[in-house]
C-alpha positions as CSV (number, residue, x, y, z in Angstrom):
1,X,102.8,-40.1,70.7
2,X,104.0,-36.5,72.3
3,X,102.5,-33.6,70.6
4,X,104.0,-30.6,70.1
5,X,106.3,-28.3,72.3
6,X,104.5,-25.0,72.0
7,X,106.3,-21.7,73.7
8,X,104.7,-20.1,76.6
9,X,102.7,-17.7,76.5
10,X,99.3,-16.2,78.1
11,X,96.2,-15.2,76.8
12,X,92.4,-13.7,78.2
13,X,89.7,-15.8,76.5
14,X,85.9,-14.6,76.5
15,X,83.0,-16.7,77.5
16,X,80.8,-17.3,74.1
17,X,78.3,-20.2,76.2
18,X,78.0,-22.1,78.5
19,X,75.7,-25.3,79.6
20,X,75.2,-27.5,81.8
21,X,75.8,-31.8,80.6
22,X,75.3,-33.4,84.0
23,X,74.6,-32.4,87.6
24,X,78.1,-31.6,88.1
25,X,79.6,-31.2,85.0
26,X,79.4,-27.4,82.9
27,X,80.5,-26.6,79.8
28,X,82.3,-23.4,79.4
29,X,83.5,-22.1,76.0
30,X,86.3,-19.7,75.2
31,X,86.5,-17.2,72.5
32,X,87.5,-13.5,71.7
33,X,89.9,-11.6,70.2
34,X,92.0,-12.7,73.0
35,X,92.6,-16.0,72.2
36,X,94.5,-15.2,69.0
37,X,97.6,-17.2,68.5
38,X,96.6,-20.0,70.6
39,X,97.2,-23.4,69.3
40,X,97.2,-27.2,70.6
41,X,100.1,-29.7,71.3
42,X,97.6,-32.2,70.0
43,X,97.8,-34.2,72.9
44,X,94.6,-35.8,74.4
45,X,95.1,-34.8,78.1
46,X,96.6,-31.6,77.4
47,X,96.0,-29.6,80.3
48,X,96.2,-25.8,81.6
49,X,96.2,-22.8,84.0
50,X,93.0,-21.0,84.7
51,X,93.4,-17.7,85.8
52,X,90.1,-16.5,87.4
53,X,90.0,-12.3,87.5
54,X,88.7,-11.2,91.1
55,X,85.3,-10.2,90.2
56,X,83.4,-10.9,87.1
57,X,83.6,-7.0,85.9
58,X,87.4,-6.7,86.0
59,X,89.9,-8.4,83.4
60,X,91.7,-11.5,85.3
61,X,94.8,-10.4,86.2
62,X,97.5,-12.7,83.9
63,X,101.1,-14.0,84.7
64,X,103.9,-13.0,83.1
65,X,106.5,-15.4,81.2
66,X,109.9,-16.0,82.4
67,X,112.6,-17.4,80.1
68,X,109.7,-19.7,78.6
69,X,107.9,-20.3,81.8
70,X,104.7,-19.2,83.9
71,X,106.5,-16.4,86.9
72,X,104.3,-17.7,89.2
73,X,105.6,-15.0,91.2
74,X,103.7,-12.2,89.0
75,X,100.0,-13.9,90.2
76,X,98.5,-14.7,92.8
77,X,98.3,-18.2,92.9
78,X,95.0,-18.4,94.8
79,X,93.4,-17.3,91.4
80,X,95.0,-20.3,89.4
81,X,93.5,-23.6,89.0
82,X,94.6,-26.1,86.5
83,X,92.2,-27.7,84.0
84,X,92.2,-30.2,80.5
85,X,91.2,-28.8,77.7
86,X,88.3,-30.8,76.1
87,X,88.5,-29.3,73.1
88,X,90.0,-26.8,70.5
89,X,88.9,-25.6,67.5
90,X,91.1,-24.3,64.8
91,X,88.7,-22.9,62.3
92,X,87.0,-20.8,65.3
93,X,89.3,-20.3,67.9
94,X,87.0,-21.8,70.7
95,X,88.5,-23.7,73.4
96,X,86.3,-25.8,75.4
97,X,86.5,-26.4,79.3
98,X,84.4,-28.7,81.1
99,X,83.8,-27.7,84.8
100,X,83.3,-30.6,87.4
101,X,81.0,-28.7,89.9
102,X,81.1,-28.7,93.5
103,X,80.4,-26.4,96.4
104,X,83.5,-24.1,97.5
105,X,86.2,-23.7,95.2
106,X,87.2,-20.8,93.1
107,X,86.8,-22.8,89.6
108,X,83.7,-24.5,90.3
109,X,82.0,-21.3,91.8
110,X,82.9,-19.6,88.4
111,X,82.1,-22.0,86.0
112,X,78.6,-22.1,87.8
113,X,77.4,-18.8,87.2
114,X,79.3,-18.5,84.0
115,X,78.0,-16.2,81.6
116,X,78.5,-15.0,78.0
117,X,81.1,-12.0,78.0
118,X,82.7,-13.6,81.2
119,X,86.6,-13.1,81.3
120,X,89.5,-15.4,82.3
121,X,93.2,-16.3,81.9
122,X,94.7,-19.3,80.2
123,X,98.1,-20.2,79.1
124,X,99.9,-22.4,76.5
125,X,99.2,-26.3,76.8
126,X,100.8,-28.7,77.5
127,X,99.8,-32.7,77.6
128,X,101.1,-36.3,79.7
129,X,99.2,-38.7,77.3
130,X,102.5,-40.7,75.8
131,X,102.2,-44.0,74.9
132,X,105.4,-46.2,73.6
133,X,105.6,-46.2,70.0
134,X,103.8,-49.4,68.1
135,X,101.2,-49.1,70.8
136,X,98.4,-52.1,70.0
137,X,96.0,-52.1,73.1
138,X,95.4,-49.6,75.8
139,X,93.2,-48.8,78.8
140,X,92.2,-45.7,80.1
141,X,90.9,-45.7,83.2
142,X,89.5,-41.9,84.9
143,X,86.7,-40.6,87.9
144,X,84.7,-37.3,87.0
145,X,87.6,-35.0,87.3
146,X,89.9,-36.6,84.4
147,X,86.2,-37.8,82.2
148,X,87.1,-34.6,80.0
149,X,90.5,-35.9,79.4
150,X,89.8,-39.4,78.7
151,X,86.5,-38.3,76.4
152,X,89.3,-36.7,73.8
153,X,91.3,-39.8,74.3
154,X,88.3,-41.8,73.5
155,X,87.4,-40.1,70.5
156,X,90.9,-40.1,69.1
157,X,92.3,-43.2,69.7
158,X,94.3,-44.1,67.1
159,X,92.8,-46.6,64.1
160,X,93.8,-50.0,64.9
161,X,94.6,-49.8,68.8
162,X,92.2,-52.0,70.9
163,X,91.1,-49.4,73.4
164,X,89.0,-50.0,76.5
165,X,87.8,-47.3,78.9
166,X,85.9,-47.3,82.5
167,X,84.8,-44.2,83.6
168,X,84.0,-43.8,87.4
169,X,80.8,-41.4,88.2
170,X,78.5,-40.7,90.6
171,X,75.5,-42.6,89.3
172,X,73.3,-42.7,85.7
173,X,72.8,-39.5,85.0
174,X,76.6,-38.7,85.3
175,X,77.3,-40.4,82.1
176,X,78.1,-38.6,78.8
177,X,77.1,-39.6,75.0
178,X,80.9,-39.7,74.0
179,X,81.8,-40.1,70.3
180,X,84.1,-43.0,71.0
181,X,86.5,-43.9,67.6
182,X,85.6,-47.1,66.3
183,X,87.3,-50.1,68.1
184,X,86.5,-48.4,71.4
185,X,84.8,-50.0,74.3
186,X,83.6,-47.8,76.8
187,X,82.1,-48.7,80.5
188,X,80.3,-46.9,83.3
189,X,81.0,-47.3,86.9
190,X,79.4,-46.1,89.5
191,X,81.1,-44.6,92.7
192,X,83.9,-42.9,93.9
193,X,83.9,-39.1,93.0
194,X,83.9,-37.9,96.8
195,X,80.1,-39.5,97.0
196,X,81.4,-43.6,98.5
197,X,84.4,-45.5,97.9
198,X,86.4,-45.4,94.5
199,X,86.7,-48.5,92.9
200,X,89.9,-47.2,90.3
201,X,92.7,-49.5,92.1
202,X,89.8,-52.2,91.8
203,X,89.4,-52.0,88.3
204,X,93.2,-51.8,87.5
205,X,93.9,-54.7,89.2
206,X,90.7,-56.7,87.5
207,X,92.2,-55.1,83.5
208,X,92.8,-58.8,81.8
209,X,96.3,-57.7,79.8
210,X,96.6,-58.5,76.7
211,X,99.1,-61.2,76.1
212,X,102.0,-59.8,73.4
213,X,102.3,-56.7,71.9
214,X,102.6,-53.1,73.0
215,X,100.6,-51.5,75.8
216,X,99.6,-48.8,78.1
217,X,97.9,-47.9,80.8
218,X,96.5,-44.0,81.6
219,X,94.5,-43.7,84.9
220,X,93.3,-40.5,86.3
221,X,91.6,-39.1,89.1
222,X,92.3,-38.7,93.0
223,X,95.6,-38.3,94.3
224,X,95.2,-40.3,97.2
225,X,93.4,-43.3,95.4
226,X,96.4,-43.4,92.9
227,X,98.8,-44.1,95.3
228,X,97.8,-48.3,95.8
229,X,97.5,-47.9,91.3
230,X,101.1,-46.6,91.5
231,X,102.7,-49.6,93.4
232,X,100.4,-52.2,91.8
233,X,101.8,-50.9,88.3
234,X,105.2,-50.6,89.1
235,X,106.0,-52.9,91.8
236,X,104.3,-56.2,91.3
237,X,103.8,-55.7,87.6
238,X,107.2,-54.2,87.3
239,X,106.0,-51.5,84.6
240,X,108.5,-49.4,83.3
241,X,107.5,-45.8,83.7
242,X,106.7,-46.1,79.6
243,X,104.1,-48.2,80.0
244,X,101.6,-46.2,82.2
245,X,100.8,-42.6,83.3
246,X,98.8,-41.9,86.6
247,X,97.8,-38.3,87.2
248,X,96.2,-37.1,90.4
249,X,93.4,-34.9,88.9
250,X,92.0,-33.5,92.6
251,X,92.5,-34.5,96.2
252,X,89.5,-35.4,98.2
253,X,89.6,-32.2,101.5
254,X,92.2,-30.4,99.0
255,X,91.8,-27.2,101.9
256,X,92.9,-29.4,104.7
257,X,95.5,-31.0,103.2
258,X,97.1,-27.7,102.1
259,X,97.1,-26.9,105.5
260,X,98.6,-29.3,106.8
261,X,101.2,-30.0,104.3
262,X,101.8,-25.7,104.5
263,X,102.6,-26.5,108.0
264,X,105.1,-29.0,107.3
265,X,108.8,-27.5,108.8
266,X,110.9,-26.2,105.9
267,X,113.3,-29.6,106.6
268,X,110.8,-31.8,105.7
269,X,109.5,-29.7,102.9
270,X,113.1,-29.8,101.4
271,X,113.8,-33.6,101.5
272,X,110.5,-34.2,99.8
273,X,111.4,-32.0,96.9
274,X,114.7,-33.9,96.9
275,X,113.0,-37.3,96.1
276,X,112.4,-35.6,92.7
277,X,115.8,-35.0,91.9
278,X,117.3,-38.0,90.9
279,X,117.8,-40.2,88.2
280,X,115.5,-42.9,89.2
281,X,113.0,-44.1,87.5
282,X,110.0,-42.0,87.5
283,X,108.1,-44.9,88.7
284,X,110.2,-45.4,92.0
285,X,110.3,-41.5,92.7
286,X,106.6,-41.1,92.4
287,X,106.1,-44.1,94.7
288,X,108.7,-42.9,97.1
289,X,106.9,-39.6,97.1
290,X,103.5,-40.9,97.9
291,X,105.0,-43.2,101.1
292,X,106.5,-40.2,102.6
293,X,103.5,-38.1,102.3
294,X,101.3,-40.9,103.8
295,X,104.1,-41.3,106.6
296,X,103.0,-37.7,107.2
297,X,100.1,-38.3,107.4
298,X,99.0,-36.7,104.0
């Protein structure tokens, strides 16, 4: 179920309002006469680049495009964060962000004191959410980070497909009134979330699978918890790639481990972009990745 390919291009949306759902989630919408044009590949988890100006008075300064791609070259990456979108709306224009807030961080320091008439950058979508065609059950499976994501998932599953989701948060007053299609089971977790242990390989390894038909699996949240998901899935399931997607939303002491891997020598930076080009399965490659980073002690 891909949505559509859209071309690149980059646009300055305008604060309309903002609010606050939870103690650390805030919702931000976009509007403005800059937002014209924009559109959305319709996928569930489609996801972007935030480009945050340098102080709230000036314009953010935006990216240019480079035969159909983001010249990350033409920004300063510091100012770029990468978000879902949790919602579009054609008739308006509006595109909804919601804002996991933290202390430090450029995105969460914006989205905190964000104010109508507020500027900032976004570019084109694009989504990972692709489950195999005839698709009859699925479980989606997400921390605080990727709850945005899964929420549009959850209210448009498709009619028919049994869909279960478990949503890791802090506590009670982290969970959302979601608009869940009908068929959908939803459950709270508590944990996780940088506030105790996350209990996301847990849960994937306790999902009773379905027996027959087709099925998928979408978990989302910390890199580093994803890792034991990613073997489990692949390796003593034996999932094809087709079956599942795991995508690191945020990595808990993101600084530090920027650091560190920044001060990796440029040999060891090269053979670990090498694991990506082959024609493995994506499965073994992303798997191979995460054991070299954790060899490195990342």
């Amino acid at each position: 179920m891909s949505g559509t390919t859209l071309p690149m291009r980059v646009w300055t949306g305008t604060v309309v309002r903002a609010q606050d759902l939870t103690p650390t989630m805030r919702r931000v919408v976009f509007g403005g006469e800059g937002l014209a044009g924009y559109a959305s590949t319709g996928v569930g988890d489609e996801y972007l680049r935030l480009i945050f100006p340098v102080d709230r008075a000036s314009d953010p300064i935006l990216p240019t495009v480079t035969n159909g791609c983001l010249d990350y070259n033409s920004i300063d990456l510091a100012t770029m964060r990468t978000y879902t979108v949790r919602a579009f709306e054609p008739a308006t224009g509006e595109v909804t962000i919601d804002f996991v807030i933290h202390d430090g961080g450029v995105a969460a320091e914006w989205a905190r004191a964000a104010r109508p008439g507020d500027r900032i950058g976004l570019n084109t979508p694009d989504g990972m959410y692709d489950p195999p065609a005839g698709l009859t059950w699925q479980f989606l499976v997400a921390d605080c980070a990727a709850i945005p994501a899964a929420a549009r998932l959850i209210e448009n599953a498709q009619a028919g497909v049994r869909t279960r989701a478990i949503l890791e948060v802090p506590g009670p007053a982290h969970h959302l009134d979601l608009a869940a299609a009908p068929g959908v089971e939803v459950t709270w977790i508590h944990g996780g979330n940088g506030h105790g242990p996350s209990r996301l390989e847990q849960v994937v390894r306790s999902l009773p699978r379905p027996a027959g038909g087709v099925g998928y699996i979408w978990v989302a949240g910390e890199t580093k918890e994803l890792r034991g998901v990613r073997k489990y899935l692949r390796r003593e399931l034996g999932l094809p790639s087709s079956a599942y997607k795991t995508v690191g939303y945020w990595t808990d002491g993101a600084e530090k481990w920027r650091d560190r891997y920044e001060s990796l020598d440029a040999e060891t930076k090269t053979m670990l972009d090498a694991i990506w080009e082959t024609d493995a399965d994506l499965g073994d490659v992303e798997i191979r990745y995460d054991e070299q980073l954790a060899r490195l002690g990342l």
